[in-house]
N, C-alpha and C positions, 0 to 999 in steps of 0.2 A: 961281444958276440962273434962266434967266429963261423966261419962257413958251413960248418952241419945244421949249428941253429939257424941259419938263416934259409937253409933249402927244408928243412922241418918246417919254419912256421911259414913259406912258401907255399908248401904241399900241403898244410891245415886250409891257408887261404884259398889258393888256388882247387881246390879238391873240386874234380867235376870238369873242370876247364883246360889243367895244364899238369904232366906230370912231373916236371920239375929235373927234367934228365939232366945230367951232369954235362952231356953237350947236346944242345938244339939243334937233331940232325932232320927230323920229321920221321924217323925208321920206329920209335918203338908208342906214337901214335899216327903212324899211316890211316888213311880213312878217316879219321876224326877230327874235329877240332881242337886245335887250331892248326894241324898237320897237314 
């Protein structure tokens, strides 16, 4: 499994929650959670 599949089945799980940005800045879910 190498890292694309792993932020794919991420964003399948996490959908609604987290959008799985390549770096966890809080900028491109400002306002929301978990941001």
């Amino acid at each position: 499994m190498d890292l694309k599949q792993v932020r794919e089945t991420a964003r399948e799980k996490l959908k609604g929650y987290c959008r799985v940005c390549p770096v966890c800045d809080g900028r491109a879910c400002a306002g929301e959670v978990p941001g």
